[in-house]
C-alpha positions in Angstrom: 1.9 69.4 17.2 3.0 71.9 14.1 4.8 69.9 11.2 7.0 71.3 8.8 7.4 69.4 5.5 9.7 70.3 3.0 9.7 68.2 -0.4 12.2 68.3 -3.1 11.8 67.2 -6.5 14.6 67.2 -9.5 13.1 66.9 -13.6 13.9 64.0 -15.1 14.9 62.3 -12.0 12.3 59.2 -9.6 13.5 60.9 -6.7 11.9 62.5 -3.6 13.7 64.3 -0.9 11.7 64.6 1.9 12.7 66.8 4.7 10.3 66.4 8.1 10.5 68.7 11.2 7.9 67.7 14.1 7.8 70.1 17.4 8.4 67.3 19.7 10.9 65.6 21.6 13.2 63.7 19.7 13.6 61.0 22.0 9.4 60.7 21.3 10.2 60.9 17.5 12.4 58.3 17.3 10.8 55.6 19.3 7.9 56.1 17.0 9.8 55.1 14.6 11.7 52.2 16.0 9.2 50.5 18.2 6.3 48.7 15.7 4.0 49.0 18.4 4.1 52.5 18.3 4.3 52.5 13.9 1.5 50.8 13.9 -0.7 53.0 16.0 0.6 55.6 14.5 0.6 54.7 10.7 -2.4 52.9 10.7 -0.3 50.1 9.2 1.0 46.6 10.0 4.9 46.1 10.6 6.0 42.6 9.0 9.4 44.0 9.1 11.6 46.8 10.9 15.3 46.8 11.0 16.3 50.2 12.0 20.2 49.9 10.9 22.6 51.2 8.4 21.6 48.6 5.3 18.7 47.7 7.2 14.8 46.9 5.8 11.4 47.8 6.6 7.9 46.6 4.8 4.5 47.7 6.1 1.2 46.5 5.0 -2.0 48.5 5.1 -5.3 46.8 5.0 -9.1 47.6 4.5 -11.5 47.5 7.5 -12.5 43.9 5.8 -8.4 42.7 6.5 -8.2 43.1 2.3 -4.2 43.9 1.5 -4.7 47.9 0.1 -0.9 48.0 -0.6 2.5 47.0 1.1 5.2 49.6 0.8 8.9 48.5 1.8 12.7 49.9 1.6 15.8 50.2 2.5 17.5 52.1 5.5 20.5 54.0 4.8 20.9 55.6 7.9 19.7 55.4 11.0 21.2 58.2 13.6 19.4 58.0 17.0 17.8 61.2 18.2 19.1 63.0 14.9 18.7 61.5 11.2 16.6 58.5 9.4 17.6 58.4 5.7 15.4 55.6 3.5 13.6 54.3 0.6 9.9 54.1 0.1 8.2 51.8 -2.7 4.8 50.7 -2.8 3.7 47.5 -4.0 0.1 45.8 -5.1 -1.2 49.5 -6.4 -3.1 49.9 -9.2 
């Protein structure tokens, strides 16, 4: 699977833009990131929250192989298009 990654950063701004183009189905692409099942396998991470809506949340937490928290990052969805577009926040908590 080829991945295309295209990130955009502004001076003087705390912003990322990134822009994500995976050669697979989108169907496939999208239920990866709507069914936790399928995040979590896939992340590496555990899903404590997924609401994939307009105004909607997510939080994931990623742990050591001794269950230790390493760090919980969590957002906000902004958009959610089926098959087409996922617009969202990333922050990462308990970082050093």
């Amino acid at each position: 699977m080829e991945r295309k990654t295209k990130i955009k950063a502004e001076d003087g701004k705390q912003e990322l833009v990134i822009t994500r183009e995976f050669d697979l189905p989108l169907e496939l692409l999208f239920k990866a990131y709507a069914e936790p099942d399928i995040v979590e396998q896939w992340m590496g991470t555990k899903v404590l929250k997924l609401e994939n809506k307009k105004h909607g949340s997510w939080q994931f937490e990623t742990s050591d192989a001794s269950g230790n928290v390493v760090f919980r990052a969590n957002g906000t969805i902004h958009e959610f298009v089926p098959n087409r577009k996922i617009t969202r926040t990333f922050e990462m908590d308990n970082t050093p």
